[in-house]
C-alpha positions in Angstrom: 2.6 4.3 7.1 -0.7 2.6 6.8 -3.3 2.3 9.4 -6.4 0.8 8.2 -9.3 -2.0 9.4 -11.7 -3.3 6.8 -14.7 -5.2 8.3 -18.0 -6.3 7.3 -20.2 -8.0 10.3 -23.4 -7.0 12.3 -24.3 -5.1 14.7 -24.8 -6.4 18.1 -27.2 -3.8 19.1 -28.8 -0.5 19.1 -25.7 2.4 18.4 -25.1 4.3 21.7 -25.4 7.9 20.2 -23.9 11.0 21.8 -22.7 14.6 22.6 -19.7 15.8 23.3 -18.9 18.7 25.6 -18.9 21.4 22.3 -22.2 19.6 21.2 -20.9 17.3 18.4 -22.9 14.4 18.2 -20.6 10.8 18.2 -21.6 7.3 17.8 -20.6 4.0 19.2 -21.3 0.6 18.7 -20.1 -2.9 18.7 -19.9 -5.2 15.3 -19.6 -8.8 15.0 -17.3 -10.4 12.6 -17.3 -14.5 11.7 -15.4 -17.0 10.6 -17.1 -20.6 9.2 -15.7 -23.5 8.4 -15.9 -27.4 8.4 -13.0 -29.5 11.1 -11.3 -32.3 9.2 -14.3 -34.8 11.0 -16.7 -32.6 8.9 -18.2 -31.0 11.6 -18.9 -26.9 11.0 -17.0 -24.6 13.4 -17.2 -21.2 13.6 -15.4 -18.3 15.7 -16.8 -15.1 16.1 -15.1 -11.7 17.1 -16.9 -8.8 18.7 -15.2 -5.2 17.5 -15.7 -2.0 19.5 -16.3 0.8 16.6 -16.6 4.7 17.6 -18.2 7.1 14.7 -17.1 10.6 15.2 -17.2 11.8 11.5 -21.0 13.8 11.5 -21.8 12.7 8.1 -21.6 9.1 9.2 -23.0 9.8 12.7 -26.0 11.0 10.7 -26.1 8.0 8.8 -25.6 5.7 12.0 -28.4 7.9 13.6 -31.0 7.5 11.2 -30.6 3.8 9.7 -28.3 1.6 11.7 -30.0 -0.4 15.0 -29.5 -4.1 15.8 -28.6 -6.7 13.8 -28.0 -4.2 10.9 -25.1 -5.8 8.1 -22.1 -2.9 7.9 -19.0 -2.7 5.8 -17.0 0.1 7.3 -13.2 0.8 6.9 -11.3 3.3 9.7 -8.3 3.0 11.8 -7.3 1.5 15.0 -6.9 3.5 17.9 -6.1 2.8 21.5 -7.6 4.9 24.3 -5.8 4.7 27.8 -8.2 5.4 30.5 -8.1 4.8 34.4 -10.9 2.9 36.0 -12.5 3.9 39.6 -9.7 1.3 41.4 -7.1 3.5 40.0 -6.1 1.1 37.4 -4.5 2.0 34.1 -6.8 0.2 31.1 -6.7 0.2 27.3 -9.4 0.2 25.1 -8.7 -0.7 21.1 -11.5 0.6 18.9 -11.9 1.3 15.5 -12.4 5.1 14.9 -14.3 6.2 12.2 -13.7 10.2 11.3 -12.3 12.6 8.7 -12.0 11.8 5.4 -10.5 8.2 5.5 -13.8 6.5 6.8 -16.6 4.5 4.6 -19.4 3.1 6.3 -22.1 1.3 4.0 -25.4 -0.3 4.7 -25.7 -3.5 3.6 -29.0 -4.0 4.1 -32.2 -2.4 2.6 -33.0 0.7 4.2 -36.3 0.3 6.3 -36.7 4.2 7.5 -39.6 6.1 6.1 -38.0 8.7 5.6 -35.3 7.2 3.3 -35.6 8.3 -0.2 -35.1 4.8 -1.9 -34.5 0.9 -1.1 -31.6 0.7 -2.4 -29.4 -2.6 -1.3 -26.5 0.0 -0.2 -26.3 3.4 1.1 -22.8 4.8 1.0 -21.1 7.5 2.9 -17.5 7.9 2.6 -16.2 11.0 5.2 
């Protein structure tokens, strides 16, 4: 069995970073995905999908930490997962996210690193976890 997403978007905003009870640090963030393309009048359309993705992998939390903020281009591949949850009305909800962790997660910048502390400008920094 297979479960595997493959995206490349940007991301909406700033990664929510943070601690678990047993002091691992995790990540979360949402990435935008699009779609382009012209109606049969010619005129462009485009459709745009908003994905919830949750980093718990510390090698990529690091990475998340350290260079990704707003409006940062990703290509990141991890699995889908569905989190059942009840809200403060009592009320069963589910959450679909893409969970990156373990050792079949990538996550690659595809932008050029901007930190000072980074040790080149490379186009991409890889991490695969």
């Amino acid at each position: 069995m297979l479960n595997k997403v493959t995206l490349i978007g940007n991301i909406t905003k700033d990664p929510d970073i943070r601690q678990t009870s047993d002091g691992r640090e995790l990540a979360n963030f949402s990435l935008a995905t699009n779609e382009k393309w012209k109606a049969k009048d010619g005129t462009p359309k485009e459709k745009v999908e908003y994905h919830k993705i949750s980093v718990f992998s510390q090698g990529l939390v690091g990475v998340v930490k350290n260079y990704v903020k707003k409006g940062t281009k990703l290509y990141i591949e991890g699995q889908l997962q569905t989190r059942k949850w009840t809200d403060n009305n009592g009320v069963d909800k589910y959450t679909t996210e893409i969970v990156l962790q373990n050792f079949n997660s990538n996550l690659q910048l595809l932008n050029k690193v901007e930190k000072q502390e980074a040790t080149s400008d490379n186009d991409v920094y890889e991490a695969d976890f």
